[in-house]
N, C-alpha and C positions, 0 to 999 in steps of 0.2 A: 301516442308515444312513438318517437322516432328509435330506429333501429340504430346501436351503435356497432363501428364496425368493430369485427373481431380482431383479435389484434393476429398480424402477421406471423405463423409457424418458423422460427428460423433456421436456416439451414448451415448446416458446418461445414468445414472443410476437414479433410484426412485428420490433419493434425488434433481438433477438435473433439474428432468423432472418437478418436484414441481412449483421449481424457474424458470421456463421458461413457466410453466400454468400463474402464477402468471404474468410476462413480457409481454404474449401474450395482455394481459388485456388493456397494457399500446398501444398497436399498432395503429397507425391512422387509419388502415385497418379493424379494427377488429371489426364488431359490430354485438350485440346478437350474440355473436356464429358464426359468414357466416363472410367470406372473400370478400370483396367487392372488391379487387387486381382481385379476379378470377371471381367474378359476371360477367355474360354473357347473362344476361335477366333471369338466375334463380338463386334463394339463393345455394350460397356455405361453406360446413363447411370450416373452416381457419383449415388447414391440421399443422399447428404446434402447435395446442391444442389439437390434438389427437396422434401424434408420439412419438414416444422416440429417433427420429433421428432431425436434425436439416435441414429439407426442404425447406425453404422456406428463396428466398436469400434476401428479404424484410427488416426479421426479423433479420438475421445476420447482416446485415449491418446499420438499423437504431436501433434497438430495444436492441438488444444484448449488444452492447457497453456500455450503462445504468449501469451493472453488471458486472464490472468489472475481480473479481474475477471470474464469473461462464463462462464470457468469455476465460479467463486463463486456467479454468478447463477444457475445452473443445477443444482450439483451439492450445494451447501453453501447451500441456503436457510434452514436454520433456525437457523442459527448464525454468518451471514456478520451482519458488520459494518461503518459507513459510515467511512471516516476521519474522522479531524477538519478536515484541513487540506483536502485536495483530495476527497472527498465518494465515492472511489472504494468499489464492495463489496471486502471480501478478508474472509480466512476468519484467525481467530486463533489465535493459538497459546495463546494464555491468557486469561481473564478479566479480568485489566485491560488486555489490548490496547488503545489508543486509536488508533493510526498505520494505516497500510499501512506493508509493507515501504520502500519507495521515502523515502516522508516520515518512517519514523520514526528512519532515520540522520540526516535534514537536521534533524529536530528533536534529536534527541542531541547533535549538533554545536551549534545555537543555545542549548538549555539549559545545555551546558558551557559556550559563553563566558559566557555572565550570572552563574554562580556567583563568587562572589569568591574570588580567589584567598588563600590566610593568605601574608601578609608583602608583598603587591606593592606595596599604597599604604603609603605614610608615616601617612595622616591619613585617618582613618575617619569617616564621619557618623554621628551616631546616627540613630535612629528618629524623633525627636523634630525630627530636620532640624540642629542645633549639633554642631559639631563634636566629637569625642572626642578624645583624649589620645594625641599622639602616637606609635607602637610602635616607633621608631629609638630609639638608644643618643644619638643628637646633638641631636636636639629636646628631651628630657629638662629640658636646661638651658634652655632658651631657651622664652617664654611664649607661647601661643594669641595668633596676630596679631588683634586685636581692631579695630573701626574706629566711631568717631564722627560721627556725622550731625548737624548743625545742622538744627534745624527752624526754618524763617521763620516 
């Protein structure tokens, strides 16, 4: 059986390490400061409130997720992507991904109202900005309201 390699510990920056004090907080594990994952009959500090690496496989897998973005920035760097809209990392499911999840339902929603609906208006503009031809059965008969400007 060949050894596979371990996957690489990643390491944070400041900003990072913030947003993952901040996360630790939220841990079932984690009280006053002492890991109770690691208590052994004496208090232990929670070693992912003191690192800049990501230790503790607890926290990546129940805790981290939480964060979506800061999981991105961390786990998915070579292939994470910025939104269009709100600027956030998230990781794509495809190649044309352009959205985060979050923005790319509100933009689904904005680009389906803009599409024209077939049949809603009576009177269509062209391209060209003048009017087109009616699509009612009633208008048919009756002509393009036209209007006359006197110039001084």
């Amino acid at each position: 059986m060949k050894k596979s390699k371990p996957e690489p510990i990643p390491v944070m920056d400041y900003r990072q390490y913030r947003r993952v004090r901040r996360l630790v907080h939220e841990c079932c594990n984690y009280i006053d400061g002492n890991c109770i994952a690691l208590d052994d009959g004496e208090e232990c500090v929670c070693v992912q409130s003191i690192s800049y690496s990501l230790l503790c496989r607890w926290f990546r897998a129940a805790v981290l997720p939480q964060d979506k973005e800061l999981e991105t920035a961390l786990f998915h760097r070579m292939n994470a992507k910025r939104c269009a809209v709100c600027r956030a990392l998230f990781t794509p499911g495809s190649n044309r991904a352009k959205y985060c999840p979050e923005c790319a339902a509100r933009m689904k929603r904005i680009n389906a109202a803009r599409l024209p609906r077939n049949g809603s208006a009576a009177w269509s503009v062209s391209s060209a900005g003048r009017p087109r031809a009616c699509k009612t059965a009633i208008c048919t008969t009756t002509p393009l309201p036209t209007t006359t400007a006197k110039i001084l």
